[in-house]
DSSP file (Angstrom, degrees, kcal/mol; ACC not computed):
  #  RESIDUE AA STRUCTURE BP1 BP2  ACC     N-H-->O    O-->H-N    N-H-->O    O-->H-N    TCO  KAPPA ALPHA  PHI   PSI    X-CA   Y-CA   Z-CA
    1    1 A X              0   0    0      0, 0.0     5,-0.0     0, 0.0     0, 0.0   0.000 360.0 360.0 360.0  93.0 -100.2  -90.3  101.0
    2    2 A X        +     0   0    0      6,-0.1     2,-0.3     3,-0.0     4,-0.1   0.253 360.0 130.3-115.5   5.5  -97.9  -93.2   99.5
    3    3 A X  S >  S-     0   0    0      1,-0.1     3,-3.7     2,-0.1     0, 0.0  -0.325  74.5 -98.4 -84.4 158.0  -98.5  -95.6  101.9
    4    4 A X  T 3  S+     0   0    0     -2,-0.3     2,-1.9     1,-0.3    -1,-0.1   0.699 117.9  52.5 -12.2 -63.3  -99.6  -99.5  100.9
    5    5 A X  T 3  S+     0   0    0      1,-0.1     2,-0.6     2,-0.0    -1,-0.3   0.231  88.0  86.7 -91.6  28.7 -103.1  -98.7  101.4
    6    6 A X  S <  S-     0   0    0     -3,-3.7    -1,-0.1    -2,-1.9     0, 0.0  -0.846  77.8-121.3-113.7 126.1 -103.4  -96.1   99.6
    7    7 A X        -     0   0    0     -2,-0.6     2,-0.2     1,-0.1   115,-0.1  -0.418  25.2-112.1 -59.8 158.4 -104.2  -96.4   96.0
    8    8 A X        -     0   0    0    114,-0.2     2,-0.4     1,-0.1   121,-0.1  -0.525  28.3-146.1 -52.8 124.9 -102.4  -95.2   93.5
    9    9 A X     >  -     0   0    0     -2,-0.2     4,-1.9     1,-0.1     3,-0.2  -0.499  30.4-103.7-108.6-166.6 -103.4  -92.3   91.1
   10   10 A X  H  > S+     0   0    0    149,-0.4     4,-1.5    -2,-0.4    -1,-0.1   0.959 116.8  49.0 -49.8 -42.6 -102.9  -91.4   87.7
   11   11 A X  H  4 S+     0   0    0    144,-0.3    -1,-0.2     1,-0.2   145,-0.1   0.647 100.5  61.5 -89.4  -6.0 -100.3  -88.8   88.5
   12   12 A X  H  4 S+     0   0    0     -3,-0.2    -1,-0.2     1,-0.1    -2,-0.2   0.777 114.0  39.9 -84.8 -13.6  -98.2  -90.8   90.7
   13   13 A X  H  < S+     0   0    0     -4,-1.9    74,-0.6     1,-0.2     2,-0.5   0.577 106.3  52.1-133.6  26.6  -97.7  -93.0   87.8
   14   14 A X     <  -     0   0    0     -4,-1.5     2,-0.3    72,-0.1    -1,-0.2  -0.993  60.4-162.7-126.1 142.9  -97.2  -91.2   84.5
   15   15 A X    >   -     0   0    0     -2,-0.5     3,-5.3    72,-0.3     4,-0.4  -0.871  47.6 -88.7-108.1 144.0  -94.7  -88.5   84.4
   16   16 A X  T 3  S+     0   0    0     -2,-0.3     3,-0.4     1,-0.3   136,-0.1   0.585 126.7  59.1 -16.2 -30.6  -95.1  -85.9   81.2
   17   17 A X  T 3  S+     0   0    0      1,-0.2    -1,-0.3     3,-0.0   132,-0.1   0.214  91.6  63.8-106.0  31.9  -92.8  -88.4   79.2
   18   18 A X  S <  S+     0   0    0     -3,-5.3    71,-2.1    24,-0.0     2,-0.8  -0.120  90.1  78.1-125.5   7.7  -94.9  -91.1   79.5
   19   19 A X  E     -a   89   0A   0     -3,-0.4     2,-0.7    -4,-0.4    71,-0.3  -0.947  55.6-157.9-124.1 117.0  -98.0  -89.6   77.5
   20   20 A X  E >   -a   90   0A   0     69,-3.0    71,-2.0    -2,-0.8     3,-0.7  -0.764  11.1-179.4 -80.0 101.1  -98.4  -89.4   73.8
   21   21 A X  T 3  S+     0   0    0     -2,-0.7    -1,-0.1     1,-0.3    69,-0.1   0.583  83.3  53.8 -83.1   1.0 -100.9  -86.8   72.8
   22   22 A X  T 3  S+     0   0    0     70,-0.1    -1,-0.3    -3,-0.1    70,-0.2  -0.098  75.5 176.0-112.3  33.4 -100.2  -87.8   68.9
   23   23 A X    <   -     0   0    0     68,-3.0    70,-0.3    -3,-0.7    71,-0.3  -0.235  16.0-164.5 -93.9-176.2 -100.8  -91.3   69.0
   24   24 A X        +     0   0    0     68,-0.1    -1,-0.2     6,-0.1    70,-0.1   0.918  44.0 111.0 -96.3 -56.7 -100.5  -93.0   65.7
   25   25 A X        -     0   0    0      5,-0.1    70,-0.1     1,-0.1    72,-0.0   0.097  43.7-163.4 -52.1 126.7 -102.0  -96.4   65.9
   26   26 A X  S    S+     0   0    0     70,-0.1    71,-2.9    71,-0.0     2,-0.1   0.719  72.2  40.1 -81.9 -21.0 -105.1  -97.5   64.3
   27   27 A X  B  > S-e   97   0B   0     69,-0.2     4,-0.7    71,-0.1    71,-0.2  -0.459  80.1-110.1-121.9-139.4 -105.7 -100.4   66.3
   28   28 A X  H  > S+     0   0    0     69,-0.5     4,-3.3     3,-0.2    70,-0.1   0.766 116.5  51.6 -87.5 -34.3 -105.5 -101.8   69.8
   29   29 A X  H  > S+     0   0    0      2,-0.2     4,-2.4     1,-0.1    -4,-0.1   0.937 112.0  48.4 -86.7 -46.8 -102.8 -103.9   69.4
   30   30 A X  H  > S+     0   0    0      1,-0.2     4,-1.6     2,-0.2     3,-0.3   0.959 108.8  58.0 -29.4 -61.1 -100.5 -100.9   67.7
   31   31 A X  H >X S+     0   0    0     -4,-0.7     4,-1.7     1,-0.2     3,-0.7   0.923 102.9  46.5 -46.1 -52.0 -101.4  -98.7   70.3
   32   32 A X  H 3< S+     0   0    0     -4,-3.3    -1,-0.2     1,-0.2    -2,-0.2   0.763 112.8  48.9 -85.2  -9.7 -100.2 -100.8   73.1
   33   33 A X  H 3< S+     0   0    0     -4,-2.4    -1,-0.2    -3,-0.3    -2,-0.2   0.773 113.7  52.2 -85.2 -12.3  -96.6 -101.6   71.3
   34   34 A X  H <X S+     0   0    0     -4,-1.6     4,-1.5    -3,-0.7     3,-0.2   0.735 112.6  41.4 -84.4 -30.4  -96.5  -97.6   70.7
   35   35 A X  H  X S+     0   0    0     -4,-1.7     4,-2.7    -5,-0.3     5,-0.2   0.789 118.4  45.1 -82.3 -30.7  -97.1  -96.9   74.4
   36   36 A X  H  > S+     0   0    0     -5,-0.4     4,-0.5     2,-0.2    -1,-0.2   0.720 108.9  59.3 -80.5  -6.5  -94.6 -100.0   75.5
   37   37 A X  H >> S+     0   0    0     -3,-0.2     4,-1.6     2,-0.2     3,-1.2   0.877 111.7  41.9 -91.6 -45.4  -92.1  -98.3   72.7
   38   38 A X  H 3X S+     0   0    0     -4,-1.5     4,-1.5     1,-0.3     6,-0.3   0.808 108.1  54.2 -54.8 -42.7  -92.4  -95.0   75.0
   39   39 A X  H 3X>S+     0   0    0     -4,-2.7     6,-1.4     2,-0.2     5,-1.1   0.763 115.9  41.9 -69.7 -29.9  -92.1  -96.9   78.2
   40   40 A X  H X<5S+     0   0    0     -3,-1.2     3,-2.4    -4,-0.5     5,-0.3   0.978 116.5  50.4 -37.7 -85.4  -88.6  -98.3   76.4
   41   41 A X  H 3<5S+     0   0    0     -4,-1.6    -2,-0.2     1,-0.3    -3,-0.2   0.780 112.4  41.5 -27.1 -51.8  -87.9  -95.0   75.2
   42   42 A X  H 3<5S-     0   0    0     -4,-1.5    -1,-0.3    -5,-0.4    -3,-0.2   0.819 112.6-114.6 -85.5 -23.8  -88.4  -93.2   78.7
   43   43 A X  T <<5S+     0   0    0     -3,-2.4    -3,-0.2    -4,-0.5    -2,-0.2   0.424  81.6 122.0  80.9  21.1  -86.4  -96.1   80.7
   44   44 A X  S   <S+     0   0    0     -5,-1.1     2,-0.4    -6,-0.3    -4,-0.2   0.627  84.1  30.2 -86.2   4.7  -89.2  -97.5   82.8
   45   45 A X  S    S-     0   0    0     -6,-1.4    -2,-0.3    -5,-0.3    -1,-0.2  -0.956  90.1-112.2-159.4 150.3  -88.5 -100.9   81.1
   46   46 A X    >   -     0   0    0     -2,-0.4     3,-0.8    35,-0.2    -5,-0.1  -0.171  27.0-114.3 -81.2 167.0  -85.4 -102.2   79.7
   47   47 A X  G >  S+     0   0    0      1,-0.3     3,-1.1     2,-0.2    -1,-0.1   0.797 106.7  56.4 -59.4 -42.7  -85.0 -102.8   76.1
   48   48 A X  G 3  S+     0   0    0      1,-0.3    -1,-0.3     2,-0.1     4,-0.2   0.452  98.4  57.6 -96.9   1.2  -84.8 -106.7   76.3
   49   49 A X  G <> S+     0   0    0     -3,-0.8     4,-1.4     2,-0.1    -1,-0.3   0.065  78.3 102.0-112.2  46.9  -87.8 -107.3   77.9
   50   50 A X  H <> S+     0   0    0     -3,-1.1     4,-3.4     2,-0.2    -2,-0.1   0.947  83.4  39.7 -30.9 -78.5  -90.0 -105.6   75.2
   51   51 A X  H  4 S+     0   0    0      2,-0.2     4,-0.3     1,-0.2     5,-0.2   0.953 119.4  49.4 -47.4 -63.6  -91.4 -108.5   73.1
   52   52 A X  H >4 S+     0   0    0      1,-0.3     3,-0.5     2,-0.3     4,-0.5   0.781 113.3  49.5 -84.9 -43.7  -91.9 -110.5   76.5
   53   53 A X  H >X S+     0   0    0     -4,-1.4     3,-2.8     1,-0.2     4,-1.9   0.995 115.6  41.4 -18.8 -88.5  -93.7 -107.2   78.0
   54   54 A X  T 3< S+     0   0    0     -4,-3.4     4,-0.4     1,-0.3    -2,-0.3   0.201 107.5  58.8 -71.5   7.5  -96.0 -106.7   75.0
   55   55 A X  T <> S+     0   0    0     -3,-0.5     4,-1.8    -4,-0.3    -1,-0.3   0.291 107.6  48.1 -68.9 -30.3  -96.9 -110.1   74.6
   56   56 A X  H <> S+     0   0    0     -3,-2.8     4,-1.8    -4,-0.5     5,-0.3   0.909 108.6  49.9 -74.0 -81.1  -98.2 -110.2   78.0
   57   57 A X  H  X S+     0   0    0     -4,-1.9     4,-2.8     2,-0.2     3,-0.2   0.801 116.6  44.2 -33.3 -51.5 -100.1 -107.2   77.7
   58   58 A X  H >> S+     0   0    0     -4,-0.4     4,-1.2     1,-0.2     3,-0.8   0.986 112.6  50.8 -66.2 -58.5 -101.9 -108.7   73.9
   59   59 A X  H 3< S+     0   0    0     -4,-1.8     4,-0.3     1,-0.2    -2,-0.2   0.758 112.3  47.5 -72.9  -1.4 -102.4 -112.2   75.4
   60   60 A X  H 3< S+     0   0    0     -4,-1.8     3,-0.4    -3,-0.2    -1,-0.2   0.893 118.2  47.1 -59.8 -53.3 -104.4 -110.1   78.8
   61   61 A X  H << S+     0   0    0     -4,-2.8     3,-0.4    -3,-0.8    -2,-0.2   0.668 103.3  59.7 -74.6 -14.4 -106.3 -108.2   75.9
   62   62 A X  S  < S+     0   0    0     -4,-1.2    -1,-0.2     1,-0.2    -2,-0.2   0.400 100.3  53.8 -48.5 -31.2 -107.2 -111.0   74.0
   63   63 A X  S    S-     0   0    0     -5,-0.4    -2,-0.2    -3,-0.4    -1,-0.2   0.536 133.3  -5.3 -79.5  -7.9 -109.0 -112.5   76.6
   64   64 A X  S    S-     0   0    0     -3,-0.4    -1,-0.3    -4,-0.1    -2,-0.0  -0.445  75.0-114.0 164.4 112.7 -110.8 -109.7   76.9
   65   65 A X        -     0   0    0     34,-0.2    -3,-0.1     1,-0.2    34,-0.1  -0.342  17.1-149.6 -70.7 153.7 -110.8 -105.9   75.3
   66   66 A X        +     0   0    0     32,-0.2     2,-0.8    -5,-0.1    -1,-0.2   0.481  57.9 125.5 -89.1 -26.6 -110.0 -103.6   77.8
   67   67 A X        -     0   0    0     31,-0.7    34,-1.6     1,-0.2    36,-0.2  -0.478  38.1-177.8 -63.6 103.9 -112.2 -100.9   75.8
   68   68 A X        -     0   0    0      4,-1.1     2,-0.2    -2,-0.8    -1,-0.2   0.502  38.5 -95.1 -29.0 -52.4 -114.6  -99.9   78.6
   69   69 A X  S    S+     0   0    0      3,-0.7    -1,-0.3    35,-0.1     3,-0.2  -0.643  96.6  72.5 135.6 158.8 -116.5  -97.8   77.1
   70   70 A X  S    S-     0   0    0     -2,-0.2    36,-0.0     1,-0.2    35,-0.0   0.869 127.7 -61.3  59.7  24.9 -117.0  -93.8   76.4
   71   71 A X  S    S+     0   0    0      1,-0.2    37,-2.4    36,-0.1     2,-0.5   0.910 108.7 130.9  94.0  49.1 -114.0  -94.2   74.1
   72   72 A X  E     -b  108   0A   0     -3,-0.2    -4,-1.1    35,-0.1    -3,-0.7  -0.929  31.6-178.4-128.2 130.0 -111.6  -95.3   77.0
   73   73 A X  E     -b  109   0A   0     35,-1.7    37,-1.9    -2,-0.5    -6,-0.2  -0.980   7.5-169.1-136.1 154.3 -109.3  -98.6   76.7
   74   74 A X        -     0   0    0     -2,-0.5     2,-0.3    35,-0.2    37,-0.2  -0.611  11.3-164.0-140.5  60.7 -106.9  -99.5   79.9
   75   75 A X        +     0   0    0     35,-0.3    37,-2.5    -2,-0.1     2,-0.3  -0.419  23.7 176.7 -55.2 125.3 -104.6 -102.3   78.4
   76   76 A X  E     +c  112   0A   0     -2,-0.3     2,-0.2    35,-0.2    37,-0.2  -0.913  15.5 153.1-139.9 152.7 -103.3 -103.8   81.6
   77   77 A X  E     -c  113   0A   0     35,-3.9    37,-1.4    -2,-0.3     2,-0.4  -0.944  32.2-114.0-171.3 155.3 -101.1 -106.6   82.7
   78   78 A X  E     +c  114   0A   0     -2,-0.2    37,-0.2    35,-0.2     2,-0.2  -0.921  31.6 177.1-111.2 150.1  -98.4 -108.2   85.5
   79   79 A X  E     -c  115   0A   0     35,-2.3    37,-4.5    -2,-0.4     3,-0.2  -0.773  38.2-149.7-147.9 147.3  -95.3 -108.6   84.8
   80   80 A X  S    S+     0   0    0      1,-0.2    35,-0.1    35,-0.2    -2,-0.0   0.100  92.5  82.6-108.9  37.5  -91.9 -109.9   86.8
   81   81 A X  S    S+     0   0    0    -32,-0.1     2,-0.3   -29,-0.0   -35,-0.2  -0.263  91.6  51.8 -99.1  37.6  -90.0 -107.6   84.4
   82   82 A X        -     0   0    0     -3,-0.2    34,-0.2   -37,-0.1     3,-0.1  -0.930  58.1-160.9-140.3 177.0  -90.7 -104.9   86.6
   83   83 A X  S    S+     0   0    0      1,-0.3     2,-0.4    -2,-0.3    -3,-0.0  -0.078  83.8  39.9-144.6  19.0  -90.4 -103.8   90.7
   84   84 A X  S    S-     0   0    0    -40,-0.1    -1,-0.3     2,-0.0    29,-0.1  -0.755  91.6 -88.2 179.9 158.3  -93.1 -100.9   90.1
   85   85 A X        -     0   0    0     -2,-0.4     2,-0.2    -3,-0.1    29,-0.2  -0.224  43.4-178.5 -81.7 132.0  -95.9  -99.9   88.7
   86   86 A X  E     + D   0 113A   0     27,-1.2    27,-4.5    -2,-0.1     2,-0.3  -0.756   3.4 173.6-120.6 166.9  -95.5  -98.3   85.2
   87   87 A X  E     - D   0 112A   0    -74,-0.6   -72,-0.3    -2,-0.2     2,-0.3  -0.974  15.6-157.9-162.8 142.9  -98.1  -96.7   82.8
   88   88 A X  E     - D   0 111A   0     23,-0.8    23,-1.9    -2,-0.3     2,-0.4  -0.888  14.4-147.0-121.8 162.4  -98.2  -94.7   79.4
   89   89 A X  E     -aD  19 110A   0    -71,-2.1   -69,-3.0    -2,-0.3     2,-0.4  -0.954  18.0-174.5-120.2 142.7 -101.0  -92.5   78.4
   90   90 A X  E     -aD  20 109A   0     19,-2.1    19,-3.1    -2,-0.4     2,-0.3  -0.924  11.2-159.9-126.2 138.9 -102.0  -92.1   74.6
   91   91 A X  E     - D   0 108A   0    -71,-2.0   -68,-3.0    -2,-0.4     2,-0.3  -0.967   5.9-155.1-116.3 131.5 -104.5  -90.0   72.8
   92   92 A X        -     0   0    0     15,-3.6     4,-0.2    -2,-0.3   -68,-0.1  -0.911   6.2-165.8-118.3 129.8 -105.8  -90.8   69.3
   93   93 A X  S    S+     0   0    0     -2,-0.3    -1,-0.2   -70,-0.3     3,-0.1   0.910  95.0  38.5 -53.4 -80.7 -107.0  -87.9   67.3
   94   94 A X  S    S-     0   0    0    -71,-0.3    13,-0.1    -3,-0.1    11,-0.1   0.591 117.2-102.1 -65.5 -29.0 -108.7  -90.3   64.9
   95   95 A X        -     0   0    0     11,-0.2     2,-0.5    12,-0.2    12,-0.1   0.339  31.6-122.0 102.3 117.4 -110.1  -93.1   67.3
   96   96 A X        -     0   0    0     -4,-0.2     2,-1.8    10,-0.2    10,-1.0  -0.713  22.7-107.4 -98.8 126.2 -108.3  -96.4   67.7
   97   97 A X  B     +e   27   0B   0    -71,-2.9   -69,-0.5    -2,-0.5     2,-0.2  -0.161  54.3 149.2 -22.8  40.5 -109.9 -100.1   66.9
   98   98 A X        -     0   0    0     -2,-1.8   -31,-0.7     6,-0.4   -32,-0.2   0.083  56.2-129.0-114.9  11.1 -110.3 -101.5   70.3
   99   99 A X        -     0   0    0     -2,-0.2   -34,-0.2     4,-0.1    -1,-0.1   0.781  46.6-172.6   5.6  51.2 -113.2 -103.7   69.9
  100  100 A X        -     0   0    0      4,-0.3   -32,-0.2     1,-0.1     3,-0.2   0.137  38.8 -99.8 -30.9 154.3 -114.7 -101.8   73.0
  101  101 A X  S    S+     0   0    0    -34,-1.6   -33,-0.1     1,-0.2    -1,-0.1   0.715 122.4  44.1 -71.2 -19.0 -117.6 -102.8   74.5
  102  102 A X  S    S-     0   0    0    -35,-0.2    -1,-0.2     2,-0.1     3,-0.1   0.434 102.7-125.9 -96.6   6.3 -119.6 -100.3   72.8
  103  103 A X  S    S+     0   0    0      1,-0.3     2,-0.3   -36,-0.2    -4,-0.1   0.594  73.8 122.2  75.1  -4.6 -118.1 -100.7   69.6
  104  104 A X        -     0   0    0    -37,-0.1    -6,-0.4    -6,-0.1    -4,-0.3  -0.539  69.0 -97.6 -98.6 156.2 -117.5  -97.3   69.5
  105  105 A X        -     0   0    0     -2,-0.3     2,-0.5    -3,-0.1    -8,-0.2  -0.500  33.9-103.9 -86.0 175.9 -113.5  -96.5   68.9
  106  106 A X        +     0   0    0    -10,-1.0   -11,-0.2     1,-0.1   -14,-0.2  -0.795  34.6 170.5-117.7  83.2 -111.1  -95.6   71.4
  107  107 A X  S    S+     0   0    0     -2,-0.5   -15,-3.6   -12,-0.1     2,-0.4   0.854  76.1  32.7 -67.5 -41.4 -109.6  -91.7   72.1
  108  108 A X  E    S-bD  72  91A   0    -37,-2.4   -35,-1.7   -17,-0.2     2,-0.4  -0.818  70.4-170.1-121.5 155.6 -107.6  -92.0   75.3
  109  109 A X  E     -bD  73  90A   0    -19,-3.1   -19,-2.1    -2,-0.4     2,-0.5  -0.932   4.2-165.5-146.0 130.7 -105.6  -95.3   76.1
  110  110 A X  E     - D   0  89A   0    -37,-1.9   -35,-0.3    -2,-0.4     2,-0.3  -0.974   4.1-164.2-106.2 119.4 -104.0  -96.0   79.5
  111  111 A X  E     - D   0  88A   0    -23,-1.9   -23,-0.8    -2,-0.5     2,-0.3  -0.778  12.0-168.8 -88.6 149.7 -101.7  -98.7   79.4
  112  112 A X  E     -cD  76  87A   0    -37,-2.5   -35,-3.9    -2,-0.3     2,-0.4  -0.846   7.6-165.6-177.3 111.2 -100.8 -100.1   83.1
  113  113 A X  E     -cD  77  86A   0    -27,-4.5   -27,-1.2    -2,-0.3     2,-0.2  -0.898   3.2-173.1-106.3 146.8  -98.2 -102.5   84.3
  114  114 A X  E     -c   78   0A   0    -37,-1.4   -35,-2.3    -2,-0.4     2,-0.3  -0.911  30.1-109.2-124.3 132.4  -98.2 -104.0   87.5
  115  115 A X  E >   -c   79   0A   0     -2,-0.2     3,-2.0   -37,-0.2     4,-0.3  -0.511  55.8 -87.8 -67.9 150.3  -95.1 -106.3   89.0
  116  116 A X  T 3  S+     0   0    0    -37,-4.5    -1,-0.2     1,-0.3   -36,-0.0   0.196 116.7  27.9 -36.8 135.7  -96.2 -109.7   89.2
  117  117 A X  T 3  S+     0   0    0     -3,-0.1    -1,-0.3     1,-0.1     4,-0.2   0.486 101.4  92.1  83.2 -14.5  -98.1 -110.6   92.6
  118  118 A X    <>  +     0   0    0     -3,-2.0     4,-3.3   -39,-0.2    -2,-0.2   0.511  48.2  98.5 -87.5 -15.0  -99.1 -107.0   92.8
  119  119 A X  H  > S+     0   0    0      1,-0.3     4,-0.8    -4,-0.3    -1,-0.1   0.867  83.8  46.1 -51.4 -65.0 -102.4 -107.2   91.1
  120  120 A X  H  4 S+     0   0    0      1,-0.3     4,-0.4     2,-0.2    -1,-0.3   0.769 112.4  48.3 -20.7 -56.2 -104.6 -107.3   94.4
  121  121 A X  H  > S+     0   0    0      1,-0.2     4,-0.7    -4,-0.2     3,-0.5   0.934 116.5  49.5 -77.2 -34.0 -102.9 -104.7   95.8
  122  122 A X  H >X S+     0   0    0     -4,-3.3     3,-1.1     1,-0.2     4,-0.7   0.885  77.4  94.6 -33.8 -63.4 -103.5 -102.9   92.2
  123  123 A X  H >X S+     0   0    0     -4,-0.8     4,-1.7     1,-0.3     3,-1.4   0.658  83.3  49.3 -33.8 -63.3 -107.0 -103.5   91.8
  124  124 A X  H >> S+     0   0    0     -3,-0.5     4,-3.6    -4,-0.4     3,-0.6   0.962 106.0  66.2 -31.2 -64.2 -107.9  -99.8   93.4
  125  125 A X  H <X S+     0   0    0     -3,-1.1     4,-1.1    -4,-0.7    -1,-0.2   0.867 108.3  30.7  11.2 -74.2 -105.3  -98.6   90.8
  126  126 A X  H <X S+     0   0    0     -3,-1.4     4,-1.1    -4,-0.7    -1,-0.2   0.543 121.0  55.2 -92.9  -9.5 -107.4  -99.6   87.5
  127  127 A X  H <X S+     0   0    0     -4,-1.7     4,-2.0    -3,-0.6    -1,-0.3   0.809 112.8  37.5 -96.2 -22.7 -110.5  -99.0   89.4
  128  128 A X  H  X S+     0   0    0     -4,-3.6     4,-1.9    -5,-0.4     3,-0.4   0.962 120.6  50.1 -63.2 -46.4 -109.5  -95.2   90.4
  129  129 A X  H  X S+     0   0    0     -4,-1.1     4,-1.9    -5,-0.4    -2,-0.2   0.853 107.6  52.5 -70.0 -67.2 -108.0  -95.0   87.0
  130  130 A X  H  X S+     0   0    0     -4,-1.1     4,-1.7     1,-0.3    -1,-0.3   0.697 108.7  49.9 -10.1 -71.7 -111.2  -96.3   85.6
  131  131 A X  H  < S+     0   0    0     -4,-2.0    -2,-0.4    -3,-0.4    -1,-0.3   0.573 111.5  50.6 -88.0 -22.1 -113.6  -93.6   87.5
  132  132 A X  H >< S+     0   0    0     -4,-1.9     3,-0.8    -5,-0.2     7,-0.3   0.829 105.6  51.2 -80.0 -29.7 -111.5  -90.9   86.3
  133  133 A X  H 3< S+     0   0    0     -4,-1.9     2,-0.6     1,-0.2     6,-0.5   0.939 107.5  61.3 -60.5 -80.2 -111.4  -91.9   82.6
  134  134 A X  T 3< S+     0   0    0     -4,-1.7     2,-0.3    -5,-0.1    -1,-0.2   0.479  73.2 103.2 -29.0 -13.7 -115.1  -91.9   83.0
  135  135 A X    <>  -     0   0    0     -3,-0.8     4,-1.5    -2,-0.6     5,-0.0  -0.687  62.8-147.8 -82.0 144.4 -115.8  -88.3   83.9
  136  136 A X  H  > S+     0   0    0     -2,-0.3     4,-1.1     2,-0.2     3,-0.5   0.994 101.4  52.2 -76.7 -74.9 -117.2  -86.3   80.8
  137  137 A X  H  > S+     0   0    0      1,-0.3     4,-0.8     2,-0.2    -1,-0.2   0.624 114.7  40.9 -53.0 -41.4 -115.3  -82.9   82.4
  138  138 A X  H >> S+     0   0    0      2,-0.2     3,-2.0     1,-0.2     4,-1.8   0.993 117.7  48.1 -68.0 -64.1 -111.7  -84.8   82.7
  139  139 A X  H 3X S+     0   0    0     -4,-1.5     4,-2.2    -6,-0.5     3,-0.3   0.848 111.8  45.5 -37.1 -45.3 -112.0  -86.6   79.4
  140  140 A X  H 3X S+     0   0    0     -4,-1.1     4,-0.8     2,-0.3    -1,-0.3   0.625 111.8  56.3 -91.6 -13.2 -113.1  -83.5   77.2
  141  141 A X  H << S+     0   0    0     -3,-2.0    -1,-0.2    -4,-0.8    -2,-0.2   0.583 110.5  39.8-102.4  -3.8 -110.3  -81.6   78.9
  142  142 A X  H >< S+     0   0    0     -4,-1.8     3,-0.6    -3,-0.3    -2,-0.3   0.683 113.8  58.4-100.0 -35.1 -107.3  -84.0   77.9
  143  143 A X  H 3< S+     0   0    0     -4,-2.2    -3,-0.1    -5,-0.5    -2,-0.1   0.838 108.8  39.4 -50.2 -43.6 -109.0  -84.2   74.9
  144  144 A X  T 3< S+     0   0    0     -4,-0.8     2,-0.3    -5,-0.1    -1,-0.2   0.572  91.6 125.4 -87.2 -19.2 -108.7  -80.3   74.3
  145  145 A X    <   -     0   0    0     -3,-0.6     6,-0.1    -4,-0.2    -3,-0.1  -0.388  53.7-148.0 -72.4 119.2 -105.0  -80.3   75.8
  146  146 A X        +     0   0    0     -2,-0.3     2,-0.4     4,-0.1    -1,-0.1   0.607  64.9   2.1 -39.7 -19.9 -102.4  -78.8   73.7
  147  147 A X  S    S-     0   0    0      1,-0.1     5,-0.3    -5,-0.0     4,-0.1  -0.987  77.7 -84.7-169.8 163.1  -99.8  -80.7   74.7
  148  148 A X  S >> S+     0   0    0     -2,-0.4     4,-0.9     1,-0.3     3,-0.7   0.791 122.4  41.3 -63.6 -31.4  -98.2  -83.3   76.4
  149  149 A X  H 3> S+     0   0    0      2,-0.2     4,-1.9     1,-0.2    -1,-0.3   0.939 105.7  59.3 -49.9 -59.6  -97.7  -81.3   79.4
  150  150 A X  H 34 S+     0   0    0      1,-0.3     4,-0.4     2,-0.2    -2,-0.2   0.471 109.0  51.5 -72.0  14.2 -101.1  -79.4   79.6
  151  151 A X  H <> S+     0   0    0     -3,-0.7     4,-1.7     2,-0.1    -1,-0.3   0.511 111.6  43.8-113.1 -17.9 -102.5  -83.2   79.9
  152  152 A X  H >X S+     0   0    0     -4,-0.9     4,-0.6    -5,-0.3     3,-0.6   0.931 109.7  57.4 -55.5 -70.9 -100.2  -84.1   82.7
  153  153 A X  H 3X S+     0   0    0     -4,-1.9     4,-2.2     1,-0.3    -1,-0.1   0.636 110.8  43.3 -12.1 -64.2 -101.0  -80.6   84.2
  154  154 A X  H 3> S+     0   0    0     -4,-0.4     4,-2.5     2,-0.3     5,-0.9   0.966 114.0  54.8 -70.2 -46.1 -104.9  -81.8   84.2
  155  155 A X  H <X S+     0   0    0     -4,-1.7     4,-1.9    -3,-0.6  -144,-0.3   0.900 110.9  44.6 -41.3 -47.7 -104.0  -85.2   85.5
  156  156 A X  H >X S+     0   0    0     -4,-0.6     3,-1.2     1,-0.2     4,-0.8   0.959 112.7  42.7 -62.8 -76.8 -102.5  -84.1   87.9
  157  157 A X  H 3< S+     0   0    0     -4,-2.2     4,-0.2     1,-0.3    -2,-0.2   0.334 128.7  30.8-118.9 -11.0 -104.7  -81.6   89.1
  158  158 A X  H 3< S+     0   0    0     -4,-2.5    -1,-0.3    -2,-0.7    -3,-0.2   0.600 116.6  61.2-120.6 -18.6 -108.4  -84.2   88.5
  159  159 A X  H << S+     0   0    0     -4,-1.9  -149,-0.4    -3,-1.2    -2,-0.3   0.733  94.9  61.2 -81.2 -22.0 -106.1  -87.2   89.3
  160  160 A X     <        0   0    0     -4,-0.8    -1,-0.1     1,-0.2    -2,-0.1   0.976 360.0 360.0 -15.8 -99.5 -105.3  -85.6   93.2
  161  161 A X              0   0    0     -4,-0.2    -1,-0.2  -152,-0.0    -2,-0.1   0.005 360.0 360.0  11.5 360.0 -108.8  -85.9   93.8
């Protein structure tokens, strides 16, 4: 079901080399320049609009933490440096800074770009995106996944749904 009016899910828009199960960063704004170095890295966005990328994405989170809550943060932003919507997935071992709304730190982090003008149509997106982070059974089973695969695997497979 790919048409307009269909939201998006999770698995239509990270592929296996778009998720870091290792990630490094200890705060929010590290985290989202390690998931936007991956999105470089993988080739959903070119090399020279990096800075101008991630810059977007902080002054969106600066206005407002994206940490949600239950140890989920969804740094998001639109962009005209891109023609579709791209997304990296992170997991932190350790817990990242995210000054969440519960204060508590931050395990899985979805980053999610949108092209410019797109947002509306988006919204369903971050909200799907959103309710899926938020189930205890999905969370604790990307939590427990070995690897960067076996958390696509589950994405796919609760992100369908």
């Amino acid at each position: 079901m790919g048409g307009l009016n269909y939201a998006m899910n999770l698995g239509d828009i990270l592929g296996s080399d778009n998720i870091l199960p290792e990630l490094q960063a200890a705060d929010r704004w590290k985290a989202i320049d390690e998931l936007i170095d991956n999105l470089v890295t993988s080739g959903k966005i070119k090399p020279e609009n990096r800075e101008a990328i991630a810059s977007v994405v902080k002054k969106r989170e600066t206005s407002m933490s994206t940490g949600i809550g239950f140890g989920i943060g969804i740094p998001h932003a639109s962009t005209d440096l891109i023609y579709e919507v791209v997304g990296a997935f992170g997991r932190s071992k350790t817990g990242v800074n995210f000054d969440a709304l519960d204060n508590q730190p931050v395990n899985l982090v979805m980053l999610f770009l949108v092209p410019q003008g797109q947002f509306q149509k988006h919204l369903h997106t971050l909200a799907n995106i959103a309710k899926l982070l938020h189930k205890k059974e999905f969370r604790q089973a990307l939590e427990e996944a070995p690897s960067a695969d076996a958390m696509y695997k589950i994405i796919k497979e609760y992100g369908g749904k």
